[in-house]
ROMIDO-197092 format. One line per 5 residues: number of its first residue (from 1); for each residue z negated, x, y of C-alpha. Coordinates in nm, 2 decimals. Example, Ala and Ser with C-alpha at 12.3 -4.5 7.8 and 13.67 -1.06 7.14 Angstrom:
2
1	-0.78:1.23:-0.45 | -0.71:1.37:-0.11
This chain:
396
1	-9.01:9.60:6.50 | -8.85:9.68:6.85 | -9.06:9.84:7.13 | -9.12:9.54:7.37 | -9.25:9.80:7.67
6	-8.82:9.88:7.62 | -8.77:9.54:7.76 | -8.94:9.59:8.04 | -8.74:9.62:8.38 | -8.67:9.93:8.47
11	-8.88:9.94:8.81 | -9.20:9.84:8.60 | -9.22:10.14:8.34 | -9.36:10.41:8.53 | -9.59:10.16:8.68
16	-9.99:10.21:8.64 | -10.25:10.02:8.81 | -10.39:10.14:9.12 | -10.59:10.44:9.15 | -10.90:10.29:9.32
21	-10.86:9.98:9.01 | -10.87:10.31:8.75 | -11.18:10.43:8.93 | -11.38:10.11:8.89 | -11.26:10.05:8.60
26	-11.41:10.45:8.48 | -11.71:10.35:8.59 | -11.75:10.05:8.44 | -11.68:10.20:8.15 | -11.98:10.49:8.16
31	-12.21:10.22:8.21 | -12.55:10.21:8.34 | -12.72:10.24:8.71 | -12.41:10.38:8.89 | -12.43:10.52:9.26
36	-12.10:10.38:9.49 | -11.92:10.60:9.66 | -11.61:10.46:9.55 | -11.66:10.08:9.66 | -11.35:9.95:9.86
41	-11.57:9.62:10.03 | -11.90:9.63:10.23 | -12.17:9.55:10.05 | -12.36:9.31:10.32 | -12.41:8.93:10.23
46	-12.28:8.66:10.51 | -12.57:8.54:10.72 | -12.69:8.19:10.69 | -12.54:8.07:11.04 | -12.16:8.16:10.93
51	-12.20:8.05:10.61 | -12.27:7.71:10.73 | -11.96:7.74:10.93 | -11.76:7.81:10.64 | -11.90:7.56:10.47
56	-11.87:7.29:10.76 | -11.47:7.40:10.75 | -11.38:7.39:10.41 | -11.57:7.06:10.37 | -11.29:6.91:10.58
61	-11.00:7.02:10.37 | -10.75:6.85:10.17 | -10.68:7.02:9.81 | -10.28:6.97:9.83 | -10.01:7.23:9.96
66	-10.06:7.38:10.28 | -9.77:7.53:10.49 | -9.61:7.87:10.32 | -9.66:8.03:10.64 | -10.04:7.90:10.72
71	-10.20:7.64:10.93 | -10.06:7.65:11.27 | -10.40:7.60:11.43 | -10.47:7.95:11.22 | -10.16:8.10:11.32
76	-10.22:7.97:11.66 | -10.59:8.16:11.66 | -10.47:8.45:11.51 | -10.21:8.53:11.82 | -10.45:8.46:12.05
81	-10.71:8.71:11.88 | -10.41:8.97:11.93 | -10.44:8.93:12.27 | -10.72:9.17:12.24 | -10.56:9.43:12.15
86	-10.15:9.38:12.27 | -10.10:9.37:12.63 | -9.83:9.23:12.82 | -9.61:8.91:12.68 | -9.87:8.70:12.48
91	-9.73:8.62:12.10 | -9.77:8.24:11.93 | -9.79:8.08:11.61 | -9.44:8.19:11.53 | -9.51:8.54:11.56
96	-9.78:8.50:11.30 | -9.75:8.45:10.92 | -10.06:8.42:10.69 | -10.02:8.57:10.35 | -10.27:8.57:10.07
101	-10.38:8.94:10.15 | -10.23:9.26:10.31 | -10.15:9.35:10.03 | -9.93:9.04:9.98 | -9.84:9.05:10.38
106	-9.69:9.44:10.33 | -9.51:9.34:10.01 | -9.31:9.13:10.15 | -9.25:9.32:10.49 | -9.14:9.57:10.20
111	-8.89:9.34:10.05 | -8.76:9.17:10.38 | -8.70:9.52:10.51 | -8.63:9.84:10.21 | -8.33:9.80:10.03
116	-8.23:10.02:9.77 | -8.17:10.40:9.81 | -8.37:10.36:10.19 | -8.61:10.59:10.30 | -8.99:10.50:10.38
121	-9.20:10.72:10.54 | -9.59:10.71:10.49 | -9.79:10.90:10.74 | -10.01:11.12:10.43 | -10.29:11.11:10.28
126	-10.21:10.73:10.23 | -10.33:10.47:10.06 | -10.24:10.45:9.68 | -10.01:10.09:9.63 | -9.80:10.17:9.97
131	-9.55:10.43:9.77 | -9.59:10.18:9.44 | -9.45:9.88:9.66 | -9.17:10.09:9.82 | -9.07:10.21:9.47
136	-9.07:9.88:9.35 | -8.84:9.72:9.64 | -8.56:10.02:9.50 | -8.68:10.25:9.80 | -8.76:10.63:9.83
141	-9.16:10.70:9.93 | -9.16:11.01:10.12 | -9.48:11.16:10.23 | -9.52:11.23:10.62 | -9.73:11.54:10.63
146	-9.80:11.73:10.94 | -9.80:12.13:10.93 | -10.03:12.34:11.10 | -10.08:12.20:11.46 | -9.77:11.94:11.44
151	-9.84:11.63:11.57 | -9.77:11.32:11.43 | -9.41:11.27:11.62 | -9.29:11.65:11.57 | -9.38:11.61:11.19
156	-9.20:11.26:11.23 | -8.84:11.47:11.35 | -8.90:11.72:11.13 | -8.89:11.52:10.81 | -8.74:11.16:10.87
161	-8.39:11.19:10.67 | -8.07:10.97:10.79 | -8.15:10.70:10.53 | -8.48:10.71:10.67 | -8.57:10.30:10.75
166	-8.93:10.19:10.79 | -9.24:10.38:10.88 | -9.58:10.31:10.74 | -9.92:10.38:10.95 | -10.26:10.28:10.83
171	-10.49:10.36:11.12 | -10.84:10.37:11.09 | -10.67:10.51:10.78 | -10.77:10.47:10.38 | -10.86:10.76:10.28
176	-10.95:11.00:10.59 | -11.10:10.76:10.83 | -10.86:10.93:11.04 | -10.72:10.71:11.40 | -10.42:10.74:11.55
181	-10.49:10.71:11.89 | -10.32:10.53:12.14 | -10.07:10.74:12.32 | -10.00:10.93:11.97 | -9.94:10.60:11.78
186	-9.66:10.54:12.12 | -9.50:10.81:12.08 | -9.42:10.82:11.70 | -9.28:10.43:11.77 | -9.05:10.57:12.08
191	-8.94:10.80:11.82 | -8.91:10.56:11.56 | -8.72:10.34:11.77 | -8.43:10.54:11.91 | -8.41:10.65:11.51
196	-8.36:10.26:11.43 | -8.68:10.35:11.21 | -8.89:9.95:11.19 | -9.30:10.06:11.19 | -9.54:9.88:10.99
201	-9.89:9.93:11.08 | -10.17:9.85:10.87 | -10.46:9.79:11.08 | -10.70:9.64:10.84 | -10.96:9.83:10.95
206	-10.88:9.84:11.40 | -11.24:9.67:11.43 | -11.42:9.91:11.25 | -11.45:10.20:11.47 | -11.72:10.36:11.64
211	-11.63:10.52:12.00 | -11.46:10.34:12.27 | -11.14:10.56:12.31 | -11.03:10.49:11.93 | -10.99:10.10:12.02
216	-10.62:10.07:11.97 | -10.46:9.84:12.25 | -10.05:9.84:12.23 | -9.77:9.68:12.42 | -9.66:9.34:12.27
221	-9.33:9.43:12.34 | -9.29:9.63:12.04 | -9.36:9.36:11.86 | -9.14:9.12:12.02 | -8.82:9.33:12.00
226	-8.90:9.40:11.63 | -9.00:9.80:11.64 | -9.30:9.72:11.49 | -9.47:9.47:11.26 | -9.87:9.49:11.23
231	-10.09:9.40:10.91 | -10.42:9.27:10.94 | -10.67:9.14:10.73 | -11.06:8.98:10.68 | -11.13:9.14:10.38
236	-11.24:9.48:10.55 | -11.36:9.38:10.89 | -11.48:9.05:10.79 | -11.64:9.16:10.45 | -11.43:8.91:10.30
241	-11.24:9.04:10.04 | -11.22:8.79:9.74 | -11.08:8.54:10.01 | -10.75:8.70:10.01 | -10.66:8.63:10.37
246	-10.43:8.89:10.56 | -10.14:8.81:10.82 | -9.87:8.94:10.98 | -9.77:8.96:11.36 | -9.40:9.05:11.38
251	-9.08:8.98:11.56 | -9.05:8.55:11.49 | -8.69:8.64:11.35 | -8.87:8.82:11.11 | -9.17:8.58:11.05
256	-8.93:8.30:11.03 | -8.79:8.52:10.73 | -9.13:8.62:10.53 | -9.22:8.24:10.54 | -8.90:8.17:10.37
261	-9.00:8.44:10.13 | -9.30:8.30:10.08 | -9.17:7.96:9.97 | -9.00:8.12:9.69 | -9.30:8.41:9.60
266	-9.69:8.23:9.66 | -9.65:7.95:9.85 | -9.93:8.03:10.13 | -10.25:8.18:10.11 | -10.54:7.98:9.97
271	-10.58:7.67:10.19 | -10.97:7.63:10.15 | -11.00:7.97:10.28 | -10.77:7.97:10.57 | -10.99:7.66:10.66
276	-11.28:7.91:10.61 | -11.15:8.18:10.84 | -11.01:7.90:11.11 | -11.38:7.78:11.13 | -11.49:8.17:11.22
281	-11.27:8.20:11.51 | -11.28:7.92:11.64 | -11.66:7.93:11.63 | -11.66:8.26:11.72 | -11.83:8.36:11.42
286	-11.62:8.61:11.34 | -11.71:8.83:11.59 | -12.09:8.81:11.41 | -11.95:8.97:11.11 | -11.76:9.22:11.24
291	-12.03:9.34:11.44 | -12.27:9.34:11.12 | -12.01:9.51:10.91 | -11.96:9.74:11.19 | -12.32:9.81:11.19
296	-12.36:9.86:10.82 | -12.11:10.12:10.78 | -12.27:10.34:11.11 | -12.61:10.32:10.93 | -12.46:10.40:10.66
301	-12.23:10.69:10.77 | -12.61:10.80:10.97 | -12.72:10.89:10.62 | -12.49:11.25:10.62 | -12.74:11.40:10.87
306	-12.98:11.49:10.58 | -12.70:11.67:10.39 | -12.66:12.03:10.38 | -12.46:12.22:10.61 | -12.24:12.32:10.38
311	-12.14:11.97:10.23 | -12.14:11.80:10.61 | -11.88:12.09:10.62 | -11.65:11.93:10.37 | -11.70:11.58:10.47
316	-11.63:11.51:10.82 | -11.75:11.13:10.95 | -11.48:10.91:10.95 | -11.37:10.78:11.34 | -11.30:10.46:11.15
321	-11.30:10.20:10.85 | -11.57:10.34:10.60 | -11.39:10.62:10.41 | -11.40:11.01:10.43 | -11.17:11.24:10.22
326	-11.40:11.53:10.05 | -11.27:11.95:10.03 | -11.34:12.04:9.74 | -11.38:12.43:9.63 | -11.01:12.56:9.57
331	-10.88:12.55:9.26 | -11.08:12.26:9.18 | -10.94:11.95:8.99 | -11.02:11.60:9.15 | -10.98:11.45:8.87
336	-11.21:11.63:8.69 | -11.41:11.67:8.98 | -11.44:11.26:8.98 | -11.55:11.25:8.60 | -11.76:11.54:8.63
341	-11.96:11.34:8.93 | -12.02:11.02:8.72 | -12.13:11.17:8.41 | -12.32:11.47:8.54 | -12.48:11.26:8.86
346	-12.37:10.92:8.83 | -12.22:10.91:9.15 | -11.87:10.71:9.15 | -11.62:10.83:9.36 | -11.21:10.82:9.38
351	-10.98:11.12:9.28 | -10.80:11.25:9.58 | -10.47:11.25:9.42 | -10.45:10.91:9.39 | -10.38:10.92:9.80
356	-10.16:11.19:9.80 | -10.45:11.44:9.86 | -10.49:11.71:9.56 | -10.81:11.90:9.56 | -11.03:11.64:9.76
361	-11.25:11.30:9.64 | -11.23:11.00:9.86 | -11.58:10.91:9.95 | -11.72:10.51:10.07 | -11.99:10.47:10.30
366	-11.91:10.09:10.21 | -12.23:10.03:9.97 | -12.55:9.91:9.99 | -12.79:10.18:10.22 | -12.98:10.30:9.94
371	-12.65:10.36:9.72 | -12.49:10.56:9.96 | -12.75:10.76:9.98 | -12.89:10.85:9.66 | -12.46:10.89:9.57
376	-12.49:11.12:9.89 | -12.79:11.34:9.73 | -12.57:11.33:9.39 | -12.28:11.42:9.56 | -12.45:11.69:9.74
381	-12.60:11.82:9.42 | -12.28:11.85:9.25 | -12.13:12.03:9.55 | -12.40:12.28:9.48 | -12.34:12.36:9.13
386	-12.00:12.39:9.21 | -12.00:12.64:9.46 | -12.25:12.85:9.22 | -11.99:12.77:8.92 | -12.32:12.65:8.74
391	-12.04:12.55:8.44 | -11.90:12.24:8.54 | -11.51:12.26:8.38 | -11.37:12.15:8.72 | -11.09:12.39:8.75
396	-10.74:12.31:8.74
């Protein structure tokens, strides 16, 4: 009997699932009271009064097709929540598409704008499915790393190649918790645009930051000449993950395009939940669970003042979004670090390698209060017996 995996297409044999799906998946498999460090949602129900917003909104909807692109009056109140954040020339409906997920919304800005052999760029460490979705659209993933004191743009000269096509930017970033601020984030899309390089930024997490200078605001300009396209979602900021609801705001050539794609790949997002997420903004409800979520993850991220010196050493607070990247002793390997952590301390974390960042554990301050910090003591713990080689096989 044949091999079916040799019928498989060639772009879909190396594939594996995700690392962060690998990790829950590990640690659903140890079983037992497990301490979260590796959670990718908030863990904070939705208060009564929103809920009965939601529930008001989807009340009203009919179960048939909706538009492939979204509700206008949602595409509508999604510009107009951009106005927040893009100064200058206001965009509309038709700079707006609604996708079932960021995920969804990057993947097709990855196939409406890689073709095969081009170069991508992904400012590193980086989330784990942006290289796999590059890959599979037939492009190159090339890590943008900076050295030493290089900034962002110098590191962007230094390494973007001449098929080099699209840049990709998460900021509040997934793993570091890293931001990009302002005038940086300008400067690498100056570059980017006298290189005829197109940015995507992934700003899933732009509401969850904690000081007033990281608030990202950005001309709209960019967007309407078609430098740059911007991801957003409600999963992260919204704590509303299993609804599936991310969007693009992008040149309305290129909008007009991704709805057409959409026709042929998922017909729209979920219609009773883009009636669920109309009903927040245009309550203003939204801006009650952002603030919450926001609120969760500083109380949370509170809890690393009781930690040792030496561990708040190797975990620096993120500046935004609810992730840190962990040092771990040199020579140590993550992913044995990462098993090593659940069964000796039941503390779940994710390997570092899985983001293009050897030697480190991405930490979540995204759980419930008294997860985080009994995972924190665990973690801190384990730190311990590293650094006093107490035998834990670790060691690359």
């Amino acid at each position: 009997m044949s091999n079916f995996a040799e019928r498989f297409a060639t772009r879909v044999r190396p594939l594996k699932a995700s690392g962060t799906a690998l990790a829950r998946q590990a640690s659903s498999n140890a079983g037992g009271r497990k301490f979260d460090l590796a959670s990718g949602q908030l863990a904070l129900a939705i208060d009564a009064e929103s809920q009965q917003v939601i529930d008001a909104a989807i009340a009203k909807v009919a179960y048939s097709y909706g538009p492939a692109g979204g509700f206008a009056r949602l595409r509508d109140a999604l510009a107009q929540r951009a106005e927040g954040f893009l100064d200058g020339q206001a965009l509309d409906g038709t700079n707006v598409l609604v996708a079932p997920g960021a995920k969804n919304a990057l993947f097709g800005l990855c196939i409406a704008l890689v073709d095969a052999g081009d170069e991508v760029l992904i400012a590193s460490p980086y989330w784990t499915t942006f290289a796999e979705q590059v890959r599979l659209c037939g492009g190159t993933p090339t890590a943008l790393e900076r050295v030493g004191d290089e900034s962002w743009t110098q590191a962007l000269r230094r390494t973007a190649g001449p098929r080099a096509r699209v840049l990709i930017v998460n900021t509040p970033c997934n793993p570091t918790g890293e931001v990009i601020e302002a005038a940086l984030l300008a400067d690498m899309v100056d570059f980017c645009a006298q290189a005829g390089i197109h940015v995507v930024l992934d700003l899933s997490y732009r509401e969850l930051v904690f000081a007033d200078r990281d608030r990202l605001t950005l001309p709209a300009d960019l967007v309407h000449a078609g430098h740059v396209s911007i991801v957003e979602s409600f999963s992260k900021n919204a704590r509303l993950p299993g609804w599936r609801i991310g969007h693009v705001l992008g040149n309305a050539t290129l909008v007009a395009k991704l709805e057409a794609l959409a026709t042929h790949m998922n017909s729209g997002a979920s219609v009773l939940c883009q009636a669920g997420v109309l009903g927040l903004l245009e309550t203003g409800a939204i801006n009650r669970l952002v603030a919450s979520s926001r609120g969760h993850v500083e109380a949370n991220l509170a809890l690393t003042r009781h930690l040792d010196e030496a561990t708040r050493a190797v975990l620096p607070p993120p500046r935004g979004g609810f992730f840190s990247l962990l040092r771990l002793p040199a020579g140590t390997d993550c992913v044995q670090a990462q098993k090593a952590l659940l069964q000796r301390h039941d503390v779940m974390t994710t390997a570092g390698q899985h983001f293009n960042a050897p030697g480190m554990l991405r930490v979540s301050f995204g759980a419930a209060r008294d997860d985080v910090a009994a995972g924190l003591a665990g973690l801190e713990r384990f730190l311990q017996e590293l650094r006093a080689d107490e035998g834990v096989a670790v060691h690359g």
